[in-house]
mmCIF file as gemmi writes it, N, C-alpha and C atoms, coordinates in Angstrom:
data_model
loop_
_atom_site.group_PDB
_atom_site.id
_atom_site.type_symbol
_atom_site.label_atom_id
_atom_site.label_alt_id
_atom_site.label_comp_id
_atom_site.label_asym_id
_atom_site.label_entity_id
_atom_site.label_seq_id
_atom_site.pdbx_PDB_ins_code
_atom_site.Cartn_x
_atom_site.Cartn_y
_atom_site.Cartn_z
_atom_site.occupancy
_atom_site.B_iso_or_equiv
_atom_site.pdbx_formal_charge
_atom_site.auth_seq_id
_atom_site.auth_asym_id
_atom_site.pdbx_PDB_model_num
ATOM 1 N N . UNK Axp A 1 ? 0.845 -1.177 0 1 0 ? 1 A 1
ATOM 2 C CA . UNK Axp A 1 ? 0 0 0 1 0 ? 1 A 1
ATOM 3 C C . UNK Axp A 1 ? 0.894 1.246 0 1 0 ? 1 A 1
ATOM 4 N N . UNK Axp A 2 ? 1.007 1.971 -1.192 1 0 ? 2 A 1
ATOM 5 C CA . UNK Axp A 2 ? 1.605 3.676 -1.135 1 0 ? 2 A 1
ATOM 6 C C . UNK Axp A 2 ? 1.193 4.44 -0.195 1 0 ? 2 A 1
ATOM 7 N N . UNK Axp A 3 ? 1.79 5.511 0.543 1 0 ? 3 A 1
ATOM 8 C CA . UNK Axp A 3 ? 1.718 5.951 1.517 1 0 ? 3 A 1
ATOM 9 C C . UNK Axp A 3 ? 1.363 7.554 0.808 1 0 ? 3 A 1
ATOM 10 N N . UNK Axp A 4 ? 0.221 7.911 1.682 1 0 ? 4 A 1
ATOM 11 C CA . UNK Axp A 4 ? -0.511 8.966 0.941 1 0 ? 4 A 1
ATOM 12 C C . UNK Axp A 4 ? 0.823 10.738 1.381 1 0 ? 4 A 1
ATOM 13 N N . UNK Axp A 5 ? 0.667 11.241 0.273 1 0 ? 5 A 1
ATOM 14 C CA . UNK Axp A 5 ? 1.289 12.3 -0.45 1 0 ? 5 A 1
ATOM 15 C C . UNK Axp A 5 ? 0.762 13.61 0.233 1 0 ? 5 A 1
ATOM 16 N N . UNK Axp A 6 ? 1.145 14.061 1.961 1 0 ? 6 A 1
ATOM 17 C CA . UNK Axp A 6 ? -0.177 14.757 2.155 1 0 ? 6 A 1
ATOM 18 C C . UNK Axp A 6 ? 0.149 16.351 1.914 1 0 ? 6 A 1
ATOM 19 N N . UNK Axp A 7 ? 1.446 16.592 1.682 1 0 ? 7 A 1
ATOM 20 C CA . UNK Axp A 7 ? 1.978 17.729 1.086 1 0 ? 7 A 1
ATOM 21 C C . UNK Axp A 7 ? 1.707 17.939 -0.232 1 0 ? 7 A 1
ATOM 22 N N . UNK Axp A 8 ? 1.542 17.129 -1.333 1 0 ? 8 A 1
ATOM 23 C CA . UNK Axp A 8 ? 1.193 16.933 -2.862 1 0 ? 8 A 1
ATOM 24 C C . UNK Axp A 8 ? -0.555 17.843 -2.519 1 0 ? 8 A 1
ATOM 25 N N . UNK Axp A 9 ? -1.268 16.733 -1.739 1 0 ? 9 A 1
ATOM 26 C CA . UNK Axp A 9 ? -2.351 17.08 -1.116 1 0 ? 9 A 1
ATOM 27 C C . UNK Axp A 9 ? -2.656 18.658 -1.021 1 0 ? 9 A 1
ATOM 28 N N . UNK Axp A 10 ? -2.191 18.729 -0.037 1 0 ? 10 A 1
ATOM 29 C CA . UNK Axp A 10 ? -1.885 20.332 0.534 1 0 ? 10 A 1
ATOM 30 C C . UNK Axp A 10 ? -1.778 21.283 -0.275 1 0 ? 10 A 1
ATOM 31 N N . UNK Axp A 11 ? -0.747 21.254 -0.949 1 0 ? 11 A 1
ATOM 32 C CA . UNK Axp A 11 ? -0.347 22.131 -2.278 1 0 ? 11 A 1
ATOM 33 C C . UNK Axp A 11 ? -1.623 22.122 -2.999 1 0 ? 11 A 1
ATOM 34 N N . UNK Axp A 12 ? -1.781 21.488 -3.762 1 0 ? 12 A 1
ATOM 35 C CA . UNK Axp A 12 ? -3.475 21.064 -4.654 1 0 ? 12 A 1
ATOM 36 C C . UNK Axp A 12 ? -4.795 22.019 -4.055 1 0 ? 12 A 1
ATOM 37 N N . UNK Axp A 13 ? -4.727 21.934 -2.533 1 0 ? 13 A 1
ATOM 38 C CA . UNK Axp A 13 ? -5.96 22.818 -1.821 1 0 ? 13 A 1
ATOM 39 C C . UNK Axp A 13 ? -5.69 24.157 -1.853 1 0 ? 13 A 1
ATOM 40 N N . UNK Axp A 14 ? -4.141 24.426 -2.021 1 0 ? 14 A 1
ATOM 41 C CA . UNK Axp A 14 ? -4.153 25.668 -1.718 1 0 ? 14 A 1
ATOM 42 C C . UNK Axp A 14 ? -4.229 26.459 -3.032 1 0 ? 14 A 1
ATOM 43 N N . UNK Axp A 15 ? -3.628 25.904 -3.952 1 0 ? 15 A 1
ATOM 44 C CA . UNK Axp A 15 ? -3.789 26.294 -5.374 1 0 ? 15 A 1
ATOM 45 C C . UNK Axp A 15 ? -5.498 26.69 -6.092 1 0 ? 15 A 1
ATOM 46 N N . UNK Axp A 16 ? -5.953 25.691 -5.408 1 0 ? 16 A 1
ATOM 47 C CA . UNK Axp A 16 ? -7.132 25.824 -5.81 1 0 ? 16 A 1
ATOM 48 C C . UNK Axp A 16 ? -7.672 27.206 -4.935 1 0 ? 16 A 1
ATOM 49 N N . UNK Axp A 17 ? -7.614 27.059 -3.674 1 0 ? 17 A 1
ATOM 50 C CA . UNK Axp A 17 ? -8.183 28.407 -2.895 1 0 ? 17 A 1
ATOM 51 C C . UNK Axp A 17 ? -7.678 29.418 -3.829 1 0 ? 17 A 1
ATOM 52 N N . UNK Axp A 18 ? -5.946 29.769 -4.307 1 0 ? 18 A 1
ATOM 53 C CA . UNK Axp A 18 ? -5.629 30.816 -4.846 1 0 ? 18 A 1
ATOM 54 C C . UNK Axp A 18 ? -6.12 31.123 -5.896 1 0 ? 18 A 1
ATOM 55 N N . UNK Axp A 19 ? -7.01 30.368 -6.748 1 0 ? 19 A 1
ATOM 56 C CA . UNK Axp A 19 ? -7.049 30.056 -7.993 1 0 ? 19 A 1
ATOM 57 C C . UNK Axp A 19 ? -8.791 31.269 -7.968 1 0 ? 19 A 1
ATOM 58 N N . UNK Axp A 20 ? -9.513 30.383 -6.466 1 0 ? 20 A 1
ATOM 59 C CA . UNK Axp A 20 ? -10.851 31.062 -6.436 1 0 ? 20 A 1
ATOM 60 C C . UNK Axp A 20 ? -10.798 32.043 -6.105 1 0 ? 20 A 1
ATOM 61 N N . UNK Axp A 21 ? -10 33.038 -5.549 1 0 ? 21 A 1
ATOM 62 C CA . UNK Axp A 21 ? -9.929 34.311 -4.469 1 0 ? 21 A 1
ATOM 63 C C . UNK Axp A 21 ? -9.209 35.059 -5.917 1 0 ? 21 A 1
ATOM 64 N N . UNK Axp A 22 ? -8.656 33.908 -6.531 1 0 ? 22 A 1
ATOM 65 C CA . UNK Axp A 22 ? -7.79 35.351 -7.92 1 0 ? 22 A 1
ATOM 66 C C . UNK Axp A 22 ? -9.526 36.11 -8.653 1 0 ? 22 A 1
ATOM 67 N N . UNK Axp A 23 ? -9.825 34.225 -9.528 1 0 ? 23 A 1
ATOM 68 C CA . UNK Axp A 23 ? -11.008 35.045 -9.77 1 0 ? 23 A 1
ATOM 69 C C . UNK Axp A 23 ? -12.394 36.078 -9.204 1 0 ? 23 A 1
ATOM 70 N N . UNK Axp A 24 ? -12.726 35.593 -7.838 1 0 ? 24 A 1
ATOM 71 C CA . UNK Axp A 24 ? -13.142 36.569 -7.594 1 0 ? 24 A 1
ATOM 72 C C . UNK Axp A 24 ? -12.146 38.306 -7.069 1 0 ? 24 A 1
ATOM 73 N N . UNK Axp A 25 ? -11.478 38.226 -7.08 1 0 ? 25 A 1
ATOM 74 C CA . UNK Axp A 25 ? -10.784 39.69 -7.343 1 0 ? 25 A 1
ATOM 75 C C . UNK Axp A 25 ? -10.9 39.985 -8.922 1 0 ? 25 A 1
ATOM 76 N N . UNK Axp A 26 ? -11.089 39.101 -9.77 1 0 ? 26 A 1
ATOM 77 C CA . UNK Axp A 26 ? -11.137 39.746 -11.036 1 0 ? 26 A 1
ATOM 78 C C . UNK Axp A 26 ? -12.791 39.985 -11.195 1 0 ? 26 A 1
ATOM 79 N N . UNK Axp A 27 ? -13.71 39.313 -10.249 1 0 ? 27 A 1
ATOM 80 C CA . UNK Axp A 27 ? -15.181 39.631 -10.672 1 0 ? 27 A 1
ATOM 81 C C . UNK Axp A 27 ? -15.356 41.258 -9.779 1 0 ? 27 A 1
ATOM 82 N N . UNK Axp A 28 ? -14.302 41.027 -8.824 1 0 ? 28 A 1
ATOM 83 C CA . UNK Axp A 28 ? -14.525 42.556 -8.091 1 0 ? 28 A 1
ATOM 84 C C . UNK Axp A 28 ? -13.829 43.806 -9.155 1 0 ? 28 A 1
ATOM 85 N N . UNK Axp A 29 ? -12.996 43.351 -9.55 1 0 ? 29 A 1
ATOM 86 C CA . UNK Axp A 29 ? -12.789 44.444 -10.507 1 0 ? 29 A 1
ATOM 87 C C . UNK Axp A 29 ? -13.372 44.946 -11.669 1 0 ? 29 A 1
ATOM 88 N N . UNK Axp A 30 ? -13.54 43.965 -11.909 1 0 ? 30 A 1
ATOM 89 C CA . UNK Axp A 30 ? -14.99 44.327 -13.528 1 0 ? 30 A 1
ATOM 90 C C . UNK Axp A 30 ? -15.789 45.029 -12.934 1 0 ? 30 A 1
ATOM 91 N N . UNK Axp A 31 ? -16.308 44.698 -11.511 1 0 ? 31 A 1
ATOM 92 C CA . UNK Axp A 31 ? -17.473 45.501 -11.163 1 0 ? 31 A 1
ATOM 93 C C . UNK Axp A 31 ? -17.225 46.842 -10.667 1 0 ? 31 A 1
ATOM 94 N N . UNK Axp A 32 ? -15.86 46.803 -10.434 1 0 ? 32 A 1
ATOM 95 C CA . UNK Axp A 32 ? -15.676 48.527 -9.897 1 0 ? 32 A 1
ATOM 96 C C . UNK Axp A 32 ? -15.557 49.252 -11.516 1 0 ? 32 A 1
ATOM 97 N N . UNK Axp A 33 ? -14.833 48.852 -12.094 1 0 ? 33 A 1
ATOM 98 C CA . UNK Axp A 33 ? -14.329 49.315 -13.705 1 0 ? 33 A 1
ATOM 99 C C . UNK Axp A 33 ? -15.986 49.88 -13.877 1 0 ? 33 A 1
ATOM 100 N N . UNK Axp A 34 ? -16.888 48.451 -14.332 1 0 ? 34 A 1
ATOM 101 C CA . UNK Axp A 34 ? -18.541 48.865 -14.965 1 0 ? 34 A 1
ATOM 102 C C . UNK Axp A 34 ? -18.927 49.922 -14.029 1 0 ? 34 A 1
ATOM 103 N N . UNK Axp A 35 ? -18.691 50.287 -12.327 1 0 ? 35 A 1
ATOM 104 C CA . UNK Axp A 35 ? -19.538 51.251 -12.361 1 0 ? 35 A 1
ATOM 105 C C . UNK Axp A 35 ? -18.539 52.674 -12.417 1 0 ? 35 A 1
ATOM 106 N N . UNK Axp A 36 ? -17.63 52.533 -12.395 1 0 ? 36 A 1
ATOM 107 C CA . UNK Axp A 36 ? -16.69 53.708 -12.304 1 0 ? 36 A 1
ATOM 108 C C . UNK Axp A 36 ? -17.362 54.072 -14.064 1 0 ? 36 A 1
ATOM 109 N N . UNK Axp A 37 ? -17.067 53.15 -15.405 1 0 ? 37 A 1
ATOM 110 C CA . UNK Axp A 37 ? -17.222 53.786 -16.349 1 0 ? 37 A 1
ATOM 111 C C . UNK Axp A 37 ? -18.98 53.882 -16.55 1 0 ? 37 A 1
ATOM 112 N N . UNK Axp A 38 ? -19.685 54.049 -15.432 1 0 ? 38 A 1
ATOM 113 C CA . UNK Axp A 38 ? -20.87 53.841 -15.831 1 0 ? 38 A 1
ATOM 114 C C . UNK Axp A 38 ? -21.118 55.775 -14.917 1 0 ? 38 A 1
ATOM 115 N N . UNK Axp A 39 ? -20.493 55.87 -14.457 1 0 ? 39 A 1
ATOM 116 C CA . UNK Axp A 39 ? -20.518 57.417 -13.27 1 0 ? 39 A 1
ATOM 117 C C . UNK Axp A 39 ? -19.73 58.036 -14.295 1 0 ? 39 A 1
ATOM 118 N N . UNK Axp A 40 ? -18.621 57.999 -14.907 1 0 ? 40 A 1
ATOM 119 C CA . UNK Axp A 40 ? -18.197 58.94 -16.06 1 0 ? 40 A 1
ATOM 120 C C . UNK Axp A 40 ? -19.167 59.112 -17.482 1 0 ? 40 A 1
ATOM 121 N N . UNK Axp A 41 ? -20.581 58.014 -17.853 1 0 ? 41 A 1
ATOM 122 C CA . UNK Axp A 41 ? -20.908 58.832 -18.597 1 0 ? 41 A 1
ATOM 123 C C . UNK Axp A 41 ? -21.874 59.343 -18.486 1 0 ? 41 A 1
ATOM 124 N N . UNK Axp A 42 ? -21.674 60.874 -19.311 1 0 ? 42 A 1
ATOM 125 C CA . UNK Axp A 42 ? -22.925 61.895 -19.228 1 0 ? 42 A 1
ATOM 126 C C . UNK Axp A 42 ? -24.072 61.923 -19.679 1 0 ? 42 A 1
ATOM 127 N N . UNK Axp A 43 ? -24.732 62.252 -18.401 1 0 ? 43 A 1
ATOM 128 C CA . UNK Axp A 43 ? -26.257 62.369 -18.865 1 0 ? 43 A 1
ATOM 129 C C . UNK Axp A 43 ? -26.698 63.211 -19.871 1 0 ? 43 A 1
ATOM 130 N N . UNK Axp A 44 ? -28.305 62.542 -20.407 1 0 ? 44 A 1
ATOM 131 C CA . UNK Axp A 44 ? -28.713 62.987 -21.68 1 0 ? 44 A 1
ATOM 132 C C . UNK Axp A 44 ? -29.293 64.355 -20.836 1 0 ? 44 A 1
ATOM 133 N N . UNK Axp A 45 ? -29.018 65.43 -22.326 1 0 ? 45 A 1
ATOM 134 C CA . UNK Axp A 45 ? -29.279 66.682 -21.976 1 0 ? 45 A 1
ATOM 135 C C . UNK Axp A 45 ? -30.864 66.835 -21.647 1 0 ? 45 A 1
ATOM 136 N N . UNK Axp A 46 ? -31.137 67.405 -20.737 1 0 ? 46 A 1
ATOM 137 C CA . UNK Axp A 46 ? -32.714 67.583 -20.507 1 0 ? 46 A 1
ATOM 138 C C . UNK Axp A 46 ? -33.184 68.476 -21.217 1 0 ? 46 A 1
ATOM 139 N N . UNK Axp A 47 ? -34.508 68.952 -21.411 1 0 ? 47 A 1
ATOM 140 C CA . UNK Axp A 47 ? -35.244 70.058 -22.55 1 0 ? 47 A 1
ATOM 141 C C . UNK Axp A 47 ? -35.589 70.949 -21.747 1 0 ? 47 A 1
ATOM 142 N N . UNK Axp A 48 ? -35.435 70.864 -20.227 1 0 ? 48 A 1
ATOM 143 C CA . UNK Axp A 48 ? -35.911 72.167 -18.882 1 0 ? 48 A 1
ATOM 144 C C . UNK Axp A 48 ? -34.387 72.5 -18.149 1 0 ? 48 A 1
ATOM 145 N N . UNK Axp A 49 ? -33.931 73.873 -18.409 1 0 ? 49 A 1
ATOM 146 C CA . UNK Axp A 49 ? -33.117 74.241 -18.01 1 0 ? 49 A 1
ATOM 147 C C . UNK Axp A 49 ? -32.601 73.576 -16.385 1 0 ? 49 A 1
ATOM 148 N N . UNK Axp A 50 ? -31.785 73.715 -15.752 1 0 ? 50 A 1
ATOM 149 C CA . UNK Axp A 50 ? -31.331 73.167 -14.143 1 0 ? 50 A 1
ATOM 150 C C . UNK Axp A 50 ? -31.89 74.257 -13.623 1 0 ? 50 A 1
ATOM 151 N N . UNK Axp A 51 ? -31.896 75.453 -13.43 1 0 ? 51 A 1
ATOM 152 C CA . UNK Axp A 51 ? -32.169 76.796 -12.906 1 0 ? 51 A 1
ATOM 153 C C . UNK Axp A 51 ? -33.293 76.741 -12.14 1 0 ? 51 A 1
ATOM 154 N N . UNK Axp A 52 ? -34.547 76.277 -12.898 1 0 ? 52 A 1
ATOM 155 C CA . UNK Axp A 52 ? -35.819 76.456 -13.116 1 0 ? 52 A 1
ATOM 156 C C . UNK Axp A 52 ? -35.98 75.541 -11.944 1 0 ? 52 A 1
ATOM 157 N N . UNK Axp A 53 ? -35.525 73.637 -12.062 1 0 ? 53 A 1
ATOM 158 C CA . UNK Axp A 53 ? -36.114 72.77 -11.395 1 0 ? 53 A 1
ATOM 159 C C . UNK Axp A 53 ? -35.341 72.973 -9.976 1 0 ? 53 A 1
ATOM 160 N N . UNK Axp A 54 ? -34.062 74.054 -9.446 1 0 ? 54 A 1
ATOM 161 C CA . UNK Axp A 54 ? -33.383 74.152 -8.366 1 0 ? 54 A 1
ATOM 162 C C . UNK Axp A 54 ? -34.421 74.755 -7.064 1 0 ? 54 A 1
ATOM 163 N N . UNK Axp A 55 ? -34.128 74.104 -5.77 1 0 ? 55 A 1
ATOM 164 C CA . UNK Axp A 55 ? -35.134 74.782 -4.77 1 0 ? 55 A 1
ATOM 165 C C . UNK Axp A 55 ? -34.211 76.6 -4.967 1 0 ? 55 A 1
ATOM 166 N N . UNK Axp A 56 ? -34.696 77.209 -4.477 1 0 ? 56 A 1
ATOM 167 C CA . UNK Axp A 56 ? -34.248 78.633 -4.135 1 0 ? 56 A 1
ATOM 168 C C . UNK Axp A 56 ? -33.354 78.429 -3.038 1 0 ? 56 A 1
ATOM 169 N N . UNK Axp A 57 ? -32.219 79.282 -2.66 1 0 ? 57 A 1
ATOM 170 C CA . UNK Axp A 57 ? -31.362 79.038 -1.647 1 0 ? 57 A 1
ATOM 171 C C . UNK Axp A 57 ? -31.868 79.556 -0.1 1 0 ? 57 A 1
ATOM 172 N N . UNK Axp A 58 ? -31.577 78.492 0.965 1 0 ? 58 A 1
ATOM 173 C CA . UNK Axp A 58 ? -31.811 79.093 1.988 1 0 ? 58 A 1
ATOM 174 C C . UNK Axp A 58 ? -30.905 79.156 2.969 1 0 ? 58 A 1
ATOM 175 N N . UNK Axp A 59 ? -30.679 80.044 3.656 1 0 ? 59 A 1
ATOM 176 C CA . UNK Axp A 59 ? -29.917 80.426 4.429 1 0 ? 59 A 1
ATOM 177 C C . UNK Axp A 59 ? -29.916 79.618 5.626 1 0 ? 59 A 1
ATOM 178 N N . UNK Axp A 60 ? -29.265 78.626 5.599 1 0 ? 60 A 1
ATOM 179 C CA . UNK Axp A 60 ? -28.878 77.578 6.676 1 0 ? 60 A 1
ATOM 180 C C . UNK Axp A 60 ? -28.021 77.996 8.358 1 0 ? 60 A 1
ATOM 181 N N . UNK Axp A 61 ? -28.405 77.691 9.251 1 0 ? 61 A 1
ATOM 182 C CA . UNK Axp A 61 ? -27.712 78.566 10.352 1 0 ? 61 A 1
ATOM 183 C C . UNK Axp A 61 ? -26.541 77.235 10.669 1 0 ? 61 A 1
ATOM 184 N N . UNK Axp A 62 ? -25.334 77.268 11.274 1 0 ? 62 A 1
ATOM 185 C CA . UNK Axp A 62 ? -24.377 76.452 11.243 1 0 ? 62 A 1
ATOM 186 C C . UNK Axp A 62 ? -24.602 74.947 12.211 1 0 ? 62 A 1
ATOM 187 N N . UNK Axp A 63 ? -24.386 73.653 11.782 1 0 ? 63 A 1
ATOM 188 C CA . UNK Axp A 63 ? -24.708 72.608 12.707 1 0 ? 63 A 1
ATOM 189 C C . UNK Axp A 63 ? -24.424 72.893 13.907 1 0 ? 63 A 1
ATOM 190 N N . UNK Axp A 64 ? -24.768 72.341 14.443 1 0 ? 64 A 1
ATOM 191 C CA . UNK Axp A 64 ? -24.059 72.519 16.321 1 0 ? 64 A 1
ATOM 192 C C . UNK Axp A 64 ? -24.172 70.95 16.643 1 0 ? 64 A 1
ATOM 193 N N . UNK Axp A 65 ? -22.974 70.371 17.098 1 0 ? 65 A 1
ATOM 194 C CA . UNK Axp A 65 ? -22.99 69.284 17.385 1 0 ? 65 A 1
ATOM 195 C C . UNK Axp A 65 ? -23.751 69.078 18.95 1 0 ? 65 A 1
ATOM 196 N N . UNK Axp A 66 ? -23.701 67.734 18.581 1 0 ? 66 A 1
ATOM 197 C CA . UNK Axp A 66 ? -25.247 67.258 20.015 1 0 ? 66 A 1
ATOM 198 C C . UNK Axp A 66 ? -24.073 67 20.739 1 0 ? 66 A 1
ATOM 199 N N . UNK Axp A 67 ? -24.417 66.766 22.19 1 0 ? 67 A 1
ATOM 200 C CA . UNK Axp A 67 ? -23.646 66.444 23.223 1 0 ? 67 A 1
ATOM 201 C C . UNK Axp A 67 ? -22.823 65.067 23.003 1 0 ? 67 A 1
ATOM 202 N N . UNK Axp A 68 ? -21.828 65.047 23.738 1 0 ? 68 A 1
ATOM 203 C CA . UNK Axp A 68 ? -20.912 63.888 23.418 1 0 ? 68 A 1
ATOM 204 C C . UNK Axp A 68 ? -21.736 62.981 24.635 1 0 ? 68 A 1
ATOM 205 N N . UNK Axp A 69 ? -21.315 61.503 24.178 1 0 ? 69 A 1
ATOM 206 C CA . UNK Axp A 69 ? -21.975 60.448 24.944 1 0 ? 69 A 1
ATOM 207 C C . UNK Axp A 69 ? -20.83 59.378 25.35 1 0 ? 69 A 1
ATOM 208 N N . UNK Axp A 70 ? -20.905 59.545 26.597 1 0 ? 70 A 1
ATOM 209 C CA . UNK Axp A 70 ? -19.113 58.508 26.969 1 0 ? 70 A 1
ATOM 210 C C . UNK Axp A 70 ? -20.221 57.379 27.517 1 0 ? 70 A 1
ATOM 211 N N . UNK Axp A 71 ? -19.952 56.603 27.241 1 0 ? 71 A 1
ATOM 212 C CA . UNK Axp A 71 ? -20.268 55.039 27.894 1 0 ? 71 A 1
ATOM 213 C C . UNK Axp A 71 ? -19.009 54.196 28.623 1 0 ? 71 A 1
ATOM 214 N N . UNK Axp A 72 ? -19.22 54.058 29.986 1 0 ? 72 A 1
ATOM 215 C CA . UNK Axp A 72 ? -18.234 53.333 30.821 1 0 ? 72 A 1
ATOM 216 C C . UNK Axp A 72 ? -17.734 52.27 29.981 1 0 ? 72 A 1
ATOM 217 N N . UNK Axp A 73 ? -16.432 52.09 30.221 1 0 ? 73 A 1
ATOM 218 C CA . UNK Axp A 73 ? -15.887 50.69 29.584 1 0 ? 73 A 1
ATOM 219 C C . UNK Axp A 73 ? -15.864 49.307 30.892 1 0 ? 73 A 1
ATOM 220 N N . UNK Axp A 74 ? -16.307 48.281 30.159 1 0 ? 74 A 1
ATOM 221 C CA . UNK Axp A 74 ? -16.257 47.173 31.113 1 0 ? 74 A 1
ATOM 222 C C . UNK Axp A 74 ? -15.392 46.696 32.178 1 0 ? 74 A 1
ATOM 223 N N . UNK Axp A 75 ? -15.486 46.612 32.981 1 0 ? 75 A 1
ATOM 224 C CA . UNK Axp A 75 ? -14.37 46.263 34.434 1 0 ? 75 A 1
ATOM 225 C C . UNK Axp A 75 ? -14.097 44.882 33.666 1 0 ? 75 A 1
């Protein structure tokens, strides 16, 4: 009886993991590429000026942040 190869083994699993994690980094990249070139192209010109459909500006008074909130850390 041959005595099983468990490094041959080993190698084989890991190749394969590298093999699945390559391609999905290449399905993640197509998908950043499609939407990156999908945000660079320009919209169709509308027939109603931007001006018209803008609210009017209002005079916003400055945020004021809310109180800070400390929560005890665990003993």
């Amino acid at each position: 009886m041959p005595k099983p190869n468990y490094a041959f083994e080993k190698r084989q699993r890991e190749l394969a993991k590298k093999k699945k994690q390559d391609e999905k980094d290449a399905r993640k990249r197509e998908a950043r590429e499609a939407a990156a070139a999908q945000e660079s192209m320009p919209t169709p010109a509308s027939p109603e000026p931007q001006e018209s459909r803008e609210l009017p500006a209002v005079a916003e008074s400055p945020a004021i942040p809310g109180p800070r909130i400390h929560r005890r850390q665990p003993s």
